[in-house]
N, C-alpha and C positions, 0 to 999 in steps of 0.2 A: 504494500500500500504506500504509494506518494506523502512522503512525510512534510504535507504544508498543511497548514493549521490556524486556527483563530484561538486567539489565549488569553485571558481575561485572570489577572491578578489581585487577591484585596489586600492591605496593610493598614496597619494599627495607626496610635497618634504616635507612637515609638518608631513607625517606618519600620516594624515584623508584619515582617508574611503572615497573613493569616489563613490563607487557601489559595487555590491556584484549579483554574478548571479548563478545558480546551478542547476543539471540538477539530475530528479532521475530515480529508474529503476522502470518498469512498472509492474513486475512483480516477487514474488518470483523463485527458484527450476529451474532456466534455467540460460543458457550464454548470456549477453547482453553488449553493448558495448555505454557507454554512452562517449557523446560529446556536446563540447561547442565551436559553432563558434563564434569567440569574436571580438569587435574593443575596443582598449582600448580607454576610455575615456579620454577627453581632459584634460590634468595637469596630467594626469598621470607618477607619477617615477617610481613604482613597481609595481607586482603582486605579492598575495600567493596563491599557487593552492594547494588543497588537497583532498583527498577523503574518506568520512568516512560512518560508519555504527553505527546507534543508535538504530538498532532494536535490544530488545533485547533476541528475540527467534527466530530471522533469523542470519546465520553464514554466511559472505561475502569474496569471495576472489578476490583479487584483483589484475591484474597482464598487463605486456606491458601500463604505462604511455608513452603517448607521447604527448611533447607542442611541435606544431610546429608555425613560428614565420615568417612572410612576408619580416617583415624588422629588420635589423641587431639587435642584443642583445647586448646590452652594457655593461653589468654585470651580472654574474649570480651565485649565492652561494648556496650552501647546509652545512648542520650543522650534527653533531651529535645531541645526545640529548640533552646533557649540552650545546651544543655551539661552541664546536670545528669543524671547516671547514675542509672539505673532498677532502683533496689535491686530486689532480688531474682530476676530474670530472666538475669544476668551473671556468668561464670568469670572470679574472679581467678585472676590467673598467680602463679608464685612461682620467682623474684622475680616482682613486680609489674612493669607493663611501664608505666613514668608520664607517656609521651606518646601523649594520649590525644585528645580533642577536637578536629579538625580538626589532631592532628598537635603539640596544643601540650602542653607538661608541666604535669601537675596537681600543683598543692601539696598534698598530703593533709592533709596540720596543720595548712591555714590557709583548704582548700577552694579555692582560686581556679587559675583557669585563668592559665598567663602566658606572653603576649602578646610581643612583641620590646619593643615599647616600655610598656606598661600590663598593668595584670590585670584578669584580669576575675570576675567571683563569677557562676556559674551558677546559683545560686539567685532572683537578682532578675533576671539577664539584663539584668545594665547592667556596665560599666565602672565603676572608681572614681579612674581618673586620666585628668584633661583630655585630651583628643585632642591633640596634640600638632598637627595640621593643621585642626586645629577653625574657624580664618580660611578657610579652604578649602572647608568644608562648610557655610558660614553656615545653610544650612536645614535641620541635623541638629541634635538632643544631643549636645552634647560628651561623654555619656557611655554615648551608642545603642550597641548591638554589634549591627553590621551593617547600621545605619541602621532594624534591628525585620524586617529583611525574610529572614528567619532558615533557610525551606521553599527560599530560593532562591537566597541568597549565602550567600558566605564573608566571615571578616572579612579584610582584606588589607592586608599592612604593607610596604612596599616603597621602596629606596634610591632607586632611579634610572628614570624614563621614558624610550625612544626614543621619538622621532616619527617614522615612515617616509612620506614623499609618495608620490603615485602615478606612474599613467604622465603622460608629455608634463607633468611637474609638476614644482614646487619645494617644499622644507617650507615657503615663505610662503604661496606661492600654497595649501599647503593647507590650514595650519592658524594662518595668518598674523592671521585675528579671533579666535585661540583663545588666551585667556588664561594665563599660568602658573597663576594660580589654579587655573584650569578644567581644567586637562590634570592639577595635583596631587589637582585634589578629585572627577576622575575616577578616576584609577589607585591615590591613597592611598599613593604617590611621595615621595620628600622634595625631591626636585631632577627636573629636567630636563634632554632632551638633543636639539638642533635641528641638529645640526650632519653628519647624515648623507644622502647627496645618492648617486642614483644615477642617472648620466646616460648619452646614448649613450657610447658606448668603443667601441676594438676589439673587447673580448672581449664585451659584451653590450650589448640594444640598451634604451633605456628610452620609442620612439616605440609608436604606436595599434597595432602589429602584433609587440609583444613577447611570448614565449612563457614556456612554463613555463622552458624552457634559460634565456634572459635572468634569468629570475627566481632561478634558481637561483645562477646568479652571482654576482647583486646578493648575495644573501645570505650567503656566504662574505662578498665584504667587508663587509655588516652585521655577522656575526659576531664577525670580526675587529674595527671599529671598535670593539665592546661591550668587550670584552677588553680593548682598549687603553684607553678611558674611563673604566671603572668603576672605582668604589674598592674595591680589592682587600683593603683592613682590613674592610670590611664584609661581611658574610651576608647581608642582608636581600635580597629578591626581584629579580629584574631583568623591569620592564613593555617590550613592545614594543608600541606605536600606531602599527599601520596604516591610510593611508587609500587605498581602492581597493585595486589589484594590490601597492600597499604592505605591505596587510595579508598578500600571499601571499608575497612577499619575505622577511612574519615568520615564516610559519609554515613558512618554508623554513629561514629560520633559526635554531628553537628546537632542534631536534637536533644544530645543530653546535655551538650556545652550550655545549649539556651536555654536550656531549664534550671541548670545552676547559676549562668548569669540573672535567671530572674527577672527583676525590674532593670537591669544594668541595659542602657542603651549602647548594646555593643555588637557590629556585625559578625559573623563568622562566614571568612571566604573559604574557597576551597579549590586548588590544583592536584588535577590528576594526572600520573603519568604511566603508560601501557595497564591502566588500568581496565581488567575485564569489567566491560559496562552489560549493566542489566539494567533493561529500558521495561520490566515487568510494573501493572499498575498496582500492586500493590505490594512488590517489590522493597524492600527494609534498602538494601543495597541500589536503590533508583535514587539520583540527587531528585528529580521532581516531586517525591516523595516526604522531602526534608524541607525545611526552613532555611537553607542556604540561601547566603545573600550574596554572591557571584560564582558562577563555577568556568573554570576552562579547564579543558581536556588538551592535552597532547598523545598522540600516538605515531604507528608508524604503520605503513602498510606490507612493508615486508617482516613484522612480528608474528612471529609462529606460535612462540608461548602465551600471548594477551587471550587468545582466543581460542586456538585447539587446545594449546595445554591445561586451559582453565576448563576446557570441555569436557579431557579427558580424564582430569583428576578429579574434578568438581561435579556436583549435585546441579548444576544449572546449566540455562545454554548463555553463554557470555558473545555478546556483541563487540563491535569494532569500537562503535561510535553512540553516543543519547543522541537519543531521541527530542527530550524536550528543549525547547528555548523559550525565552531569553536566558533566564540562569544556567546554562550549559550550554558553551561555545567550544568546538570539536576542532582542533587543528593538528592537522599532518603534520610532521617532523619529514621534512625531505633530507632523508638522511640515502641519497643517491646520487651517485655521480654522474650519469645519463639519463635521457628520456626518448622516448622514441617513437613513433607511431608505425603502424603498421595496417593500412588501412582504418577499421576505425577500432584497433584493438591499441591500446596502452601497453609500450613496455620502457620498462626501468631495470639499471645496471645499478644496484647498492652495495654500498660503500662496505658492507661490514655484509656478515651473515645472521641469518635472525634473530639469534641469540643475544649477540651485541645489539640487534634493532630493540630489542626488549629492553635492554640498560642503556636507556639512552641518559640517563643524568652521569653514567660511568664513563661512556663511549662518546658521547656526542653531547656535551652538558651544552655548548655552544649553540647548538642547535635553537634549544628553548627558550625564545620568544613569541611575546603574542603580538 
């Protein structure tokens, strides 16, 4: 089935997720009109409605949006790309409701968006204060938002990194050529954290035939670790980087994190790497499934292990790539030194054999960028 979709999100006044619902089309090569009759859920401030297309040999067009709405709107904004608001289309609220933009509060006397660390002015769609990790992102502007890449990230400001290893693994063995630079000027982190280790035990196993049970376990005590490391004076985001079933560990993890932060407005992001994805609807190991507040995916497509090995050891069937967006943005590691066509068949000459494709924070940590 054509994975293009209509997706309709709600959030709190905290800016959590409170549900997330999405409707898709049943069929390629024809006209269809998808709809989503909704109530919003209770606490609900906002919604983000969007519609997107991830197939990527299906071409989708999409046309006549229409929200229609029972009871009265009390706000209602559009943006450009960078963030400037689209005079005359928009309900101000009254009061004004002044976290706006991806969430962030708009100076109206001064026009700028602000940021935890910097501001940003939507009008030029630059920053006007230094990155503050700008060593980190050598091949960015210190004053980019977003890196320019604007239709498909977030800007993202964040305290602390975990690094979660896989199975039959150590954080060295997996991310042991992965520089602190690289893990910062991947997640946009201020610090890092290597120091979390989940191995056989009694209570779970961490060998080639670990299950979602093990995984679930692990991730109480990831949770728990987070809790006890982070610095509790700060707000800013908490990233988990997983690699492999590492990554599933996080994403087992992210709804206990937020149940122990509690009242604490704090997001919890999330990077996966050659993690076997399970796009199941009710799926524990599905990020759609969780309260994650940004996910990207890296994988490779010459990895052997993401996907049969996890088939063939594992209790499920593990995919390449989620399914769902916006919170889950899937990008390829061209970790290949040719490409070639052949009619209309795709071939590639890679760099390493699949194995090394599967440790790519080992092999090719240079790689990982969004």
């Amino acid at each position: 089935m054509p994975l293009i979709s209509l997706q309709v999100r709600f959030f709190d006044e905290n800016d959590q997720l409170i549900s997330k619902e999405r409707s898709f089309i049943s069929k390629a090569d024809q006209r269809q009109q998808l709809q989503l009759p909704l109530t919003a859920p209770e606490h609900t401030t906002y919604m983000k409605i969007g519609i997107f297309n991830q197939s990527e040999e299906v071409n989708a067009y999409f046309d006549n949006l229409k929200v229609t709405f029972n009871d009265y709107i009390v706000q209602e904004n559009h943006y450009y790309p960078f963030g400037m608001n689209m005079a005359g289309i928009e309900k101000e609220g009254t009061p004004d409701h002044k976290w706006k933009f991806q969430g962030q509060e708009h100076q109206e006397e001064l026009g700028w968006d602000s940021f935890k660390w910097r501001n940003a002015d939507p009008t030029i769609g630059r920053f006007f204060n230094i990155d503050p990790l700008s060593e980190s992102f050598y091949y960015n502007s210190t004053y980019a938002f977003s890196e320019n890449k604007v239709t498909t990230h977030i800007e993202l400001e964040g305290l602390e990194a975990y690094l979660i290893h896989g199975t039959a693994s150590t954080v060295e063995e997996a991310f042991g050529e992965m520089t602190k630079s690289q893990v910062l000027g991947l997640t946009g982190n201020k610090t890092e954290n290597r120091e979390f280790y989940w191995h056989d035990q009694d209570e779970y196993s961490n060998g080639v035939y670990n299950d979602e049970e093990d995984r679930r376990k692990a991730a109480i005590d990831l949770a728990d670790h987070v809790m006890k490391t982070r610095d509790k004076n700060k707000a800013e985001p908490i990233t988990l980087v997983g690699h492999s079933h590492g990554g599933n560990v996080a994403i087992q993890a992210i709804d206990i994190i937020k149940s122990k932060l509690g009242d604490e407005d704090v997001k919890v992001n999330l990077i996966t790497i050659a993690t076997p994805a399970y796009n199941g609807n009710t799926d524990a190991e599905n990020p759609a499934n969780t309260k994650v507040d940004d996910h990207f995916h890296f994988y490779s497509g010459n990895d052997a292990i993401q996907v049969t090995g996890a088939n063939q050891f594992g209790k499920k069937n593990a995919s390449r790539t989620y399914n769902y967006l916006p919170e889950s943005k899937n990008i390829e590691v061209k970790d290949y030194k040719a490409e070639r066509y052949r009619g209309n068949t795709r071939e590639r000459v890679y760099t390493h054999g699949s194995a090394q494709s599967h440790s790519i924070p080992f092999y090719n940590p240079q790689l990982l960028k969004k």
